[in-house]
C-alpha positions as CSV (number, residue, x, y, z in Angstrom):
1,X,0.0,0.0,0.0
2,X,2.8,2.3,0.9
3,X,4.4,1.8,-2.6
4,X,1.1,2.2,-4.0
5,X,0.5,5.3,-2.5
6,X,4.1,6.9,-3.1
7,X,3.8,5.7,-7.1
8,X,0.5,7.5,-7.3
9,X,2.2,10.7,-6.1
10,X,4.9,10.5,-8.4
11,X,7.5,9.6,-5.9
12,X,10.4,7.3,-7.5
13,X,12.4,4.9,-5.0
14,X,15.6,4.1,-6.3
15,X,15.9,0.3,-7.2
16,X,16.4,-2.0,-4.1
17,X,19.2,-4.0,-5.7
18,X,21.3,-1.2,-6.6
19,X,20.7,0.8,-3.1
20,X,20.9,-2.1,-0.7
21,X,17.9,-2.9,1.9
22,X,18.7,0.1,4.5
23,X,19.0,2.5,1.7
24,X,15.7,1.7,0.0
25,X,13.7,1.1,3.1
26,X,15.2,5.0,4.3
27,X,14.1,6.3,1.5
28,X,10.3,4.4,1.7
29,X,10.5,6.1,4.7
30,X,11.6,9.6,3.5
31,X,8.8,9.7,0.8
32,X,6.0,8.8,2.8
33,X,6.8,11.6,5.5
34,X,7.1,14.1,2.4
35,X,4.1,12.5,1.2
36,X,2.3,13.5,4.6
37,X,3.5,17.0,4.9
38,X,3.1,18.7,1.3
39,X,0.4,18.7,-1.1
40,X,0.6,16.6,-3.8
41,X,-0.4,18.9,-6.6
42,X,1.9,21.9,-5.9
43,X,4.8,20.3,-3.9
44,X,4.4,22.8,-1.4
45,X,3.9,22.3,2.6
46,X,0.5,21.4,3.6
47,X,-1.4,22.9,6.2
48,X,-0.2,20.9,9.1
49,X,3.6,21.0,7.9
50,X,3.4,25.1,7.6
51,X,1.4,25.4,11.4
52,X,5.1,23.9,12.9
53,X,6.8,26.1,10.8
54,X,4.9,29.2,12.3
55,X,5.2,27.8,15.4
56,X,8.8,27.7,15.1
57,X,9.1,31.0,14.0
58,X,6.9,31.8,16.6
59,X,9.3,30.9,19.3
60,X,12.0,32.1,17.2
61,X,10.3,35.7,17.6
62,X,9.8,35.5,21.0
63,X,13.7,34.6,21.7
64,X,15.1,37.2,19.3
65,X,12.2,40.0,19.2
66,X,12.5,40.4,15.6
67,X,9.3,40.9,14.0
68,X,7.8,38.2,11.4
69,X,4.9,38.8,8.7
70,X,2.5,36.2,7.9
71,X,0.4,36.4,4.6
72,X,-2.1,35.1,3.3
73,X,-3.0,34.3,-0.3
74,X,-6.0,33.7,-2.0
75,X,-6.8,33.1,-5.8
76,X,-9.7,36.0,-6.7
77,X,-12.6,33.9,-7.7
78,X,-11.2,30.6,-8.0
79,X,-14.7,28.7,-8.2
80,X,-15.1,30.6,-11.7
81,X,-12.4,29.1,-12.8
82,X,-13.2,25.8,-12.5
83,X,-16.8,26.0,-13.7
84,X,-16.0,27.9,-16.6
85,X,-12.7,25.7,-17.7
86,X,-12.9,22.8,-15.8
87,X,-10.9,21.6,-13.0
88,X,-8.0,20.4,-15.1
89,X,-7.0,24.0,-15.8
90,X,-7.8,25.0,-12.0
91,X,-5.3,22.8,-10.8
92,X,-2.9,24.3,-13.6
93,X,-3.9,27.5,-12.1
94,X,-3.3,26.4,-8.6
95,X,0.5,24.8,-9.7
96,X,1.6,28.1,-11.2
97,X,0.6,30.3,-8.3
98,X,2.1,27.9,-6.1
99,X,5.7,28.2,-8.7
100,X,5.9,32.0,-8.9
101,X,5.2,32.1,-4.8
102,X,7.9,29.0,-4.6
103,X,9.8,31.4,-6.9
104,X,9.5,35.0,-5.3
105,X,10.6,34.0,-1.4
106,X,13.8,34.1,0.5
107,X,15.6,30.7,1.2
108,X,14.7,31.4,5.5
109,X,10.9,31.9,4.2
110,X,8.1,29.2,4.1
111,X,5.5,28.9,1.9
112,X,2.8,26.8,1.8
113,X,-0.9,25.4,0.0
114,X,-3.1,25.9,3.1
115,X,-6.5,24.7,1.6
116,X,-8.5,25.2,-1.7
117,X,-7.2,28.1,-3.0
118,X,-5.3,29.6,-0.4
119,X,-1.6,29.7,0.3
120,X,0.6,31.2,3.2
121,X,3.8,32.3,3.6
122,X,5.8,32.7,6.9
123,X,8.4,35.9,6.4
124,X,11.0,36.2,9.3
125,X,13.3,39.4,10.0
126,X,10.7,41.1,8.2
127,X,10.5,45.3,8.5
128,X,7.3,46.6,7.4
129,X,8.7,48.0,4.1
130,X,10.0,44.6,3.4
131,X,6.5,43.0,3.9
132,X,4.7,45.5,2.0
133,X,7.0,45.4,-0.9
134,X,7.2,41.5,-1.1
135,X,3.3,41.1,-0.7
136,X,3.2,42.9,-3.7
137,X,6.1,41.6,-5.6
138,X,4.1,38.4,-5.8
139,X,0.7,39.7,-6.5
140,X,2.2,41.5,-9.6
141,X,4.3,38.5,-10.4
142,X,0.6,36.5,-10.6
143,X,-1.1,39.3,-12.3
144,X,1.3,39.2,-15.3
145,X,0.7,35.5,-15.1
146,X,-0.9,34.0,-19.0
147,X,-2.0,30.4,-18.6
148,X,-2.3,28.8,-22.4
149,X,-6.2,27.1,-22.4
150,X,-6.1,25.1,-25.3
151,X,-8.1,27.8,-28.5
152,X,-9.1,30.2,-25.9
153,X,-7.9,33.3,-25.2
154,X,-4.8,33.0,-22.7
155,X,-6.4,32.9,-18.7
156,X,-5.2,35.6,-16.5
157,X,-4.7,35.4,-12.6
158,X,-5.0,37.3,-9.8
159,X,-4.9,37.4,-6.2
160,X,-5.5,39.2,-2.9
161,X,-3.2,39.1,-0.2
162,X,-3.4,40.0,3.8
163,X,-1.1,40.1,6.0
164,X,0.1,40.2,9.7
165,X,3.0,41.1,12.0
166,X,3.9,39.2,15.1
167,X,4.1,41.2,18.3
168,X,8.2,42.1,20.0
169,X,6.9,41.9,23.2
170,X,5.7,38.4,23.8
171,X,4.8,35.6,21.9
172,X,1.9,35.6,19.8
173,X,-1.1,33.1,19.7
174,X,-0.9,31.2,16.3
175,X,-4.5,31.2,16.2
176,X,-4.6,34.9,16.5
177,X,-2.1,35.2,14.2
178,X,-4.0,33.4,11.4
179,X,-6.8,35.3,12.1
180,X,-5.4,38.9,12.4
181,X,-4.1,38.2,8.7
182,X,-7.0,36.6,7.3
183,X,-8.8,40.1,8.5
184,X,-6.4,41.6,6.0
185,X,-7.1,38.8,3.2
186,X,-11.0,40.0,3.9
187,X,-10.4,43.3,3.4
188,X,-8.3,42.7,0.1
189,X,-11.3,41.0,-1.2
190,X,-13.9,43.2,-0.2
191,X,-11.7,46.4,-1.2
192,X,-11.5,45.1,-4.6
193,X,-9.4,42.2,-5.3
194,X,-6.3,42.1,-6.7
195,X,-4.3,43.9,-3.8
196,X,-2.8,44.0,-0.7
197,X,-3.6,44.6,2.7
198,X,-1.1,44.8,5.6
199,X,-2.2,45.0,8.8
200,X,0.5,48.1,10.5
201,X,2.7,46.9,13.0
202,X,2.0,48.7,15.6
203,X,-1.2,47.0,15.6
204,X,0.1,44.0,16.3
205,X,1.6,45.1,19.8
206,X,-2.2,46.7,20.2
207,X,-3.6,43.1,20.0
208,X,-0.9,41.6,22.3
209,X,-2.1,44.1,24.6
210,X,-5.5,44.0,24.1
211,X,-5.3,40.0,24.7
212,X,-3.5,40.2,28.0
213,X,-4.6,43.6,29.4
214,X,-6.3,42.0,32.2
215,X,-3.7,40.5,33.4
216,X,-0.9,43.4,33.0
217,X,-3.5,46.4,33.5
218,X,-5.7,45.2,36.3
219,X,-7.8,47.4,38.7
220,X,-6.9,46.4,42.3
221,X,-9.6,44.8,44.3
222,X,-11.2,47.2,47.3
């Protein structure tokens, strides 16, 4: 089954004679954790595989107080795609998002197919005129993207990104994290499409604050 499963996903073993037992049975091993940890259609981490990376970098943050960006990607309407082309050129639509965002990070970055349509990537050592500038750097890398359709006109692509910094001061919830920069992914979409949305950074201490003013900014009991 395991064989099975790694041959479906494209993923060649070398031959067992020529590598000897341990060397073949590492590298069963090998492709069935990469098989488990990235999406089979664009390569790229899965869901679960980028989560430890962010919370890596989380604790990274909170160790060197050097501020990260998370973004979030989404294809603008996606569903059209597919209904109008089919999904064979959705998922050709998917894998060359997925190559110019591959294509357009930093070798300490992550990047990652989070679900459907969406993609995330993890920026560390990030200033905010870093973020802003590489957020769009890959929305007009897709934008000048021409996927050849068979007799039809070539498809163009484009997307909306958010995005949002981690707090200096302590270290971030990766739950609040996701959902700080999906705000900003919201607000791409409803602004428009087609651009993107960074949340400021200062905001990002605000929230830290806001989530543990209780605890720091308490009223004392009489």
């Amino acid at each position: 089954m395991a064989l099975q499963l790694l041959q479906h996903a494209g993923y060649s073993l070398p031959a067992l004679d020529a590598a000897g037992p341990d060397a073949w049975l590492q590298a069963l091993v090998d492709g069935l954790c990469r098989l488990s940890s990235h999406d089979p259609l664009t390569g790229l981490p899965n869901r679960r595989e980028f989560e430890l990376a962010v919370e890596r970098e989380l604790d990274r943050v909170a160790r060197s107080a050097e501020r990260a960006l998370l973004l979030m990607i989404d294809i603008d309407r996606f569903k059209r795609i597919n209904d109008s082309f089919g999904h064979a050129i959705g998922d050709l639509a998917l894998a060359s998002v997925a190559n110019v965002l591959r294509a357009s990070i930093r070798p300490m970055d992550t990047v990652a197919r989070i679900g459907g349509e969406e993609f995330a990537i993890i920026l560390p050592n990030c200033p905010f005129d870093f973020g802003l500038a590489a957020a769009e750097r890959v929305r007009i890398k897709v934008a000048n993207l021409r996927l050849a359709i068979g007799r039809d006109e070539p498809l163009a692509l484009t997307i909306s990104v958010g995005g949002a910094f981690s707090p200096i001061e302590a270290r971030p919830d990766l739950r609040q994290w996701l959902e700080r920069a999906d705000v900003q992914l919201y607000r791409a979409k409803a602004e428009g499409r087609d651009r993107s949305c960074l949340e400021p950074p200062m905001a990002a201490d605000d929230a830290q604050l806001s989530m543990f003013g209780q605890s720091w900014f308490h009223t004392p009991a009489t």
